[in-house]
C-alpha positions in Angstrom: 32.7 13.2 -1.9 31.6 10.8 -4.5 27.8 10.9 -4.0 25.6 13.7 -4.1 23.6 14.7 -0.9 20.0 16.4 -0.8 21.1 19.9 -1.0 22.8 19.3 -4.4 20.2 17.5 -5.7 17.6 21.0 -4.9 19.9 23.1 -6.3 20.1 20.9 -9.5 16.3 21.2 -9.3 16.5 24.9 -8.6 19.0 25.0 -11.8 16.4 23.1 -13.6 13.1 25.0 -13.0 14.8 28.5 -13.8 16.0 27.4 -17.3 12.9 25.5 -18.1 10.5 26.9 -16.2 7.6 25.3 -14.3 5.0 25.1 -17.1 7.6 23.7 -19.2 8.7 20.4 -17.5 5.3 18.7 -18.0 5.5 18.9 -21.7 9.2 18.2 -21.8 8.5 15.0 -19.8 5.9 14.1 -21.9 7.6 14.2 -25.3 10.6 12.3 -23.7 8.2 9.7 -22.2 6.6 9.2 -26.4 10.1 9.7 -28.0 11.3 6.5 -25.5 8.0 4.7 -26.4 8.3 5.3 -30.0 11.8 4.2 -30.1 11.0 0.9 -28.3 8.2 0.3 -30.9 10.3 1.0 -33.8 12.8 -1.6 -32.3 10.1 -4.1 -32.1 8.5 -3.7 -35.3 10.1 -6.4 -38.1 9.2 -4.1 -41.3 8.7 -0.3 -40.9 5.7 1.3 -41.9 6.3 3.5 -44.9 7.3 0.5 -46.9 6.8 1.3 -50.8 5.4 -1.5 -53.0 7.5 -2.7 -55.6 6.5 -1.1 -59.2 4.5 -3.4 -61.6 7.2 -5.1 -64.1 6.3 -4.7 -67.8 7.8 -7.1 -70.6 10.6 -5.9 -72.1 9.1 -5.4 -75.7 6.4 -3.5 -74.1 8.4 -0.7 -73.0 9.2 2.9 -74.9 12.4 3.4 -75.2 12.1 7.0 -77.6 10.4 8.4 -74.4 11.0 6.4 -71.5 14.4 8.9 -70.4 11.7 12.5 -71.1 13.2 13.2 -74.9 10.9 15.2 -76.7 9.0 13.3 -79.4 8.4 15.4 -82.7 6.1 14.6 -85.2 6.6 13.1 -88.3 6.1 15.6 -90.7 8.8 17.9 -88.9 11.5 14.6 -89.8 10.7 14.3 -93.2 12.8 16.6 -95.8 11.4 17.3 -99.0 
């Protein structure tokens, strides 16, 4: 009783087609068949593809500090009083 003979097997089979349906299995098999391939290619590859580069460095008196965190900037005339 431990292995399966022929007729479980077709039933199996039978099982399979009715859920799936014949027209099905092709396209089922065929995404399985990419998703293995794809997987064994992303195992292979040392750095994946959508790497980002690295953004440019700017010296640090270069940089704008009144605006670099999106504060509003106001013009001058508005912060003198008089």
């Amino acid at each position: 009783m431990g292995s399966f003979s022929v007729w479980h097997w077709l039933i199996v089979l039978v099982v399979v087609l009715l859920v799936f349906g014949a027209g099905k299995l092709p396209k089922v098999a065929t995404d399985v068949a990419q998703g293995i391939k794809n997987f064994k290619k992303g195992m292979s590859d040392p750095k994946p593809e959508d790497e980002t580069p690295a953004a440019p460095s700017v010296p640090a008196g270069q940089i704008n500090t009144a605006n670099s965190a999106g504060a509003e900037q106001k013009p001058v005339a508005d912060k003198v009083s008089g």
